[in-house]
N, C-alpha and C positions, 0 to 999 in steps of 0.2 A: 972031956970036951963039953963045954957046956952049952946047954940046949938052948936055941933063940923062941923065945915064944914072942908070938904077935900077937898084937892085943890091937882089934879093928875100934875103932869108933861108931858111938853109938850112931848110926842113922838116922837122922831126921826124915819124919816123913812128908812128905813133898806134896800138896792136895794138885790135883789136876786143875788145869786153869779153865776157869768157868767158860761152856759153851758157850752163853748168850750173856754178852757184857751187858749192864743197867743202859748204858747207849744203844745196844741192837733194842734191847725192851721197851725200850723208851717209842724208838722206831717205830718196833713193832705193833706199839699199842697206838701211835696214829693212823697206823695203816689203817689198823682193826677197825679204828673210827669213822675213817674216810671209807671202806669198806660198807660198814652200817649206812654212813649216809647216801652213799649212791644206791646203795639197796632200796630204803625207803627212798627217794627220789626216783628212781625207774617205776617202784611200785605206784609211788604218789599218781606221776602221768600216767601210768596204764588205766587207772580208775579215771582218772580224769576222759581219758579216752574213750574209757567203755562210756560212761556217762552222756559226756559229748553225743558219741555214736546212738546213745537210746533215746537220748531227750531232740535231738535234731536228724532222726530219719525221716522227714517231711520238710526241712529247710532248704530251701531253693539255691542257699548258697551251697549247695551239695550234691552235686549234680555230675553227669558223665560226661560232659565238655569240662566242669574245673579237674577231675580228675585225668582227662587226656593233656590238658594243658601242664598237668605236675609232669605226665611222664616226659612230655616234651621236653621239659626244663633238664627232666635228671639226663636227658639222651644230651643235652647242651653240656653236659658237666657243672652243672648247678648241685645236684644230689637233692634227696630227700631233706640230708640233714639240714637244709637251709631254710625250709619251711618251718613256721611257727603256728600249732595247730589253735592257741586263746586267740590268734588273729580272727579266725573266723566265726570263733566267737561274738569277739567286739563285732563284727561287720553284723552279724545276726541282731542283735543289740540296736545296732545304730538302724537298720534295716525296718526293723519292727517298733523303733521309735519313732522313725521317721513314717510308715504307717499311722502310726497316734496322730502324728500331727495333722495330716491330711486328712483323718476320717472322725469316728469316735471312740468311744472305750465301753463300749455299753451302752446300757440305756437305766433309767429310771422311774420306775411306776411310783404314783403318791397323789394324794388327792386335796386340794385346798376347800374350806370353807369358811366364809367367817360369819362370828355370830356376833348380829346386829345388837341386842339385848347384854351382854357382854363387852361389848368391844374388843376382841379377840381375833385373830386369825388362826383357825385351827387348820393344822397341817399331819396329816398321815402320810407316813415314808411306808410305802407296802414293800416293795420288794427292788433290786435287780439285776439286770441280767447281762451273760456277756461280758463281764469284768475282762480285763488282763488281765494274766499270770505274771505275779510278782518277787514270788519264791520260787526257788528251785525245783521245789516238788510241781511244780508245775499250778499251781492254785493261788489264791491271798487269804487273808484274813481279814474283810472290809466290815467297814466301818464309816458313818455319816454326822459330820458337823454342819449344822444348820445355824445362818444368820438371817434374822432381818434387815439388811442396811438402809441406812447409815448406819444404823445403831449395832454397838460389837459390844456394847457389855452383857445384853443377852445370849447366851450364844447355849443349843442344846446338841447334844448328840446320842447317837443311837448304842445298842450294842456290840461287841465286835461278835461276828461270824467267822469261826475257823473256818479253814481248809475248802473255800468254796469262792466258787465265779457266779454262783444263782442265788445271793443271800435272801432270805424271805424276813424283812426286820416286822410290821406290820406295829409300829410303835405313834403314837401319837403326842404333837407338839402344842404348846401353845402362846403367841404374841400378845402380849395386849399393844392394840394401836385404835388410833381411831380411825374409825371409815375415810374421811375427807384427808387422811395424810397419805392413804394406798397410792393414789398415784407420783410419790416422793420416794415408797420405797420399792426394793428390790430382796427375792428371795434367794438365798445365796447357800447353796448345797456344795461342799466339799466332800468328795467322795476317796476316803482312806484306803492304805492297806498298812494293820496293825503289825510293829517288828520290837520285841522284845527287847534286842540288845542292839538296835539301833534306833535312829529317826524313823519315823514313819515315813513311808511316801506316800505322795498326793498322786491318786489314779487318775482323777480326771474331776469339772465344777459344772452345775447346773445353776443359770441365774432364772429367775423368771423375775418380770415387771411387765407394768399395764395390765396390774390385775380386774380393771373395771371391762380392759377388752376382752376377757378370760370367755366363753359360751359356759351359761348357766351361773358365771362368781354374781354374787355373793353365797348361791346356793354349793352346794356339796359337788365339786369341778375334778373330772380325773383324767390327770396329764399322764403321756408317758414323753422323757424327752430323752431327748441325747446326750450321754457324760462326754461334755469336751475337754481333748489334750488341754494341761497345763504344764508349766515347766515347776513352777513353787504356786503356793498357794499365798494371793497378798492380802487376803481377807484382813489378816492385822495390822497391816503397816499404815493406811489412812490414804487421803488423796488430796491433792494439792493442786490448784486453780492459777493461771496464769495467764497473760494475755502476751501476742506476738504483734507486732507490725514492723514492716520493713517500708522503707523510704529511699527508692531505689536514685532520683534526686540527688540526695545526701549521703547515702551510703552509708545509712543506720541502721541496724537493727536492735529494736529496743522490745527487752522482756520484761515484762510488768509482772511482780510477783503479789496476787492480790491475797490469800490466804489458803488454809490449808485443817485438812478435817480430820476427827479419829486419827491424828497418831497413836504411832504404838509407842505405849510407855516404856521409858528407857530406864529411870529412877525407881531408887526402890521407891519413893514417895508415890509412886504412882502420876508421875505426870513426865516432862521434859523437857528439856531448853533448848526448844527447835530453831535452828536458820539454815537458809537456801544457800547452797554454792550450785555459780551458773561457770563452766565451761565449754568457752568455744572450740570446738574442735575442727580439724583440715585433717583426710588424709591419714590419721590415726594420730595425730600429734595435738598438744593442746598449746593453742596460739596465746589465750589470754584467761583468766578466772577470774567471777566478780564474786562475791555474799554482800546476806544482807545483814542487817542487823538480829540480835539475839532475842527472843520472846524469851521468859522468866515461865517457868512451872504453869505452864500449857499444854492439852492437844490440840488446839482450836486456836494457833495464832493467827493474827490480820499482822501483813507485811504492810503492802499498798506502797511500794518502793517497787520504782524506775531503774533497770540496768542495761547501758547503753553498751554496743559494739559498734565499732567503722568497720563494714564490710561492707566490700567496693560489690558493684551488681556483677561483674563478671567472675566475681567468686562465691557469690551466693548460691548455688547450685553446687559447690565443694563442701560445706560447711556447715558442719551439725552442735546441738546445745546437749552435754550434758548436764542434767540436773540433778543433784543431792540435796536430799534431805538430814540433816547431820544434827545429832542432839550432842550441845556443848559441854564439857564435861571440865571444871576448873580445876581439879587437883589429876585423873588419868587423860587418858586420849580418846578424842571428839570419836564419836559415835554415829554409823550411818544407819539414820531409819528405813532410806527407800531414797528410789534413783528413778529415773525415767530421762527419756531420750525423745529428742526432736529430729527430725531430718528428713531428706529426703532417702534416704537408707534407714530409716529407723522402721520399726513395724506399727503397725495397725493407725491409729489415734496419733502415735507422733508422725507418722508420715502424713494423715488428713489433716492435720492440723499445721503443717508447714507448706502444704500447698495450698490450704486453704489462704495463711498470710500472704500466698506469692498472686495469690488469686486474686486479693484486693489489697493492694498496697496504700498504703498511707491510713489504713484502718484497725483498728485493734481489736484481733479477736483472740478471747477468752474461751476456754476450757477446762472442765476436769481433769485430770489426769490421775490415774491408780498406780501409788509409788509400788515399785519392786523388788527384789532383792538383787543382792551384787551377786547372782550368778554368771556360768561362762559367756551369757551373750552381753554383760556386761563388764565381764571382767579385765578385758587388756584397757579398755577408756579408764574404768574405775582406777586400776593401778596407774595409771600414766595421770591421770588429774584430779581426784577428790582425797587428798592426804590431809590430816588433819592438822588444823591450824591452832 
């Protein structure tokens, strides 16, 4: 009987099917990521917080009424989580600028002399004191530009001084002017804080003029004065002269643009090709815009051009002028040197200056005006009405 042999087949062997498919890895390695990043973000704010917590244990915005008022909230069902702790930051910020404004930033020790025999104005910046803090570490790093004006192409400044609010410069400047022109100019202190990888900011400005009223000038005179808030520093941008009257009668108000000084140069030529845009504004909205004509490679244009508005007298008390100064540019886009504003909402010099018009009407009064930059107190007018033409 013959024997059956079986003969099995070879087996192949079979790999187990991979625990983790290139899709779960894939997954996996976003978690991983998402995982990293809320790590360093948890950790980011807790630094922030300690920090917070060390640099503001003395800020008033921190206090044990705002703290009963959170718990209030979280007992309303608001929670913690709905607080946003850089709020209080900003508030602190806005809190202690608005400080600035209302007082000063320090002070300023320095001593004038001028020497008759020379014709000079010699000026020593000694020291000072009481700075803001403008870095985080709690300190600045200041530093002092000095003008004579009118005059901005002399322009000196001091050292910077790291890591302090009490700098001691003890440096000495010097003007040449003649005696009989001191009562034309003004001494004009911008007081820095130096920032490496950014703009610098302006702490605070010291003017002096009426040097003949000074006790003891022309001899050796030492001041100490007050560094007052600024928001930008407009030492460069120049100042522009115009006259108002209003013709309540007719219901015109006519701005005479007579001329305009020390622009800032816009060209690399060193000069530029200044004209005024005048808008009227209602309300935040701008009703009508006039310019004048172009000056050619000037800072020193004369306008001496007429621009008329019909505004009725029962809207004259709605209705504000802005003005720009705008350097033409033929081949890109018009250029703003400096702005300033009239009204009766306007600050300082534009509000004196528009009651003074409403004060005697049918007469034209003229003023200086020191152009500004398009910051946020002029920013929503500027956007809404000086676009380049």
């Amino acid at each position: 009987m013959a024997s059956v042999v079986s003969v099995e087949a070879p087996v192949t062997p079979v790999s187990p099917p991979p625990l983790i498919s290139p899709q779960t890895t894939c997954s996996f390695t976003v978690l991983w990521w998402c995982l990293l990043l809320l790590i360093f973000s948890v950790h980011h704010l807790y630094r922030q917080g300690s920090i917070r917590r060390h640099m503001n244990l003395s800020n008033p915005d921190f206090n044990v009424a705002q703290f009963q008022r959170q718990d209030s909230l979280t007992g309303m069902g608001l929670g913690l989580g709905r607080l946003k702790p850089e709020l209080y930051k900003q508030r602190s910020l806005e809190g202690d600028e608005g400080g600035r404004r209302s007082g000063g930033c320090g002070r300023l020790h320095f001593i004038l002399k001028f020497d008759c025999d020379l014709e000079q104005l010699i000026v020593k910046i000694h020291k000072a004191e009481d700075l803001p803090a403008k870095d985080f570490s709690g300190t600045s790093d200041p530093y002092v530009k000095i003008y004579l004006l009118p005059d901005r192409k002399t322009k000196h400044q001091t050292k910077v001084h790291r890591k302090t609010l009490n700098p001691v410069f003890d440096e000495v400047f010097l003007f040449p002017v003649a005696y009989s022109e001191l009562p034309t100019r003004k001494l004009h202190f911008s007081v820095y804080d130096f920032d490496r990888f950014s703009h610098h900011d302006i702490i605070g400005q010291v003017v002096v003029d009426n040097f003949l009223d000074l006790v003891d000038f022309p001899r050796e005179t030492k001041l100490c004065r007050e560094i007052q808030y600024v928001s930008s520093d407009n030492v460069d941008l120049g100042d522009l002269m115009f006259s108002l009257c209003y013709l309540p009668t007719a219901g015109r108000l006519t701005i005479t643009m007579i001329k305009a000084r020390n622009l800032k140069a816009m060209d690399i030529t060193g000069a530029s090709d200044p004209y005024v845009k005048v808008s009227l504004m209602c309300d935040g909205r701008r009703l009508k815009k006039r310019k004048t004509s172009t000056k050619r490679n000037t800072l020193n244009p004369v306008y001496n051009e007429a621009i008329v508005f019909d505004v009725p007298p029962e809207n004259i008390d709605q209705i504000s002028l802005l003005i720009a100064v705008m350097d033409y540019d033929r081949v890109g886009h018009n250029e703003v040197i400096g702005v300033c504003r009239v009204g009766n909402d306007a600050e300082s010099l534009g509000r004196d200056h528009w009651s003074e018009m409403l004060t005697y009407p049918r007469k034209p009064v003229a003023h200086w005006h020191s152009l500004v930059e398009v910051t946020t107190v002029f920013f929503f007018f500027f956007f809404l009405c000086v676009e380049c033409v």
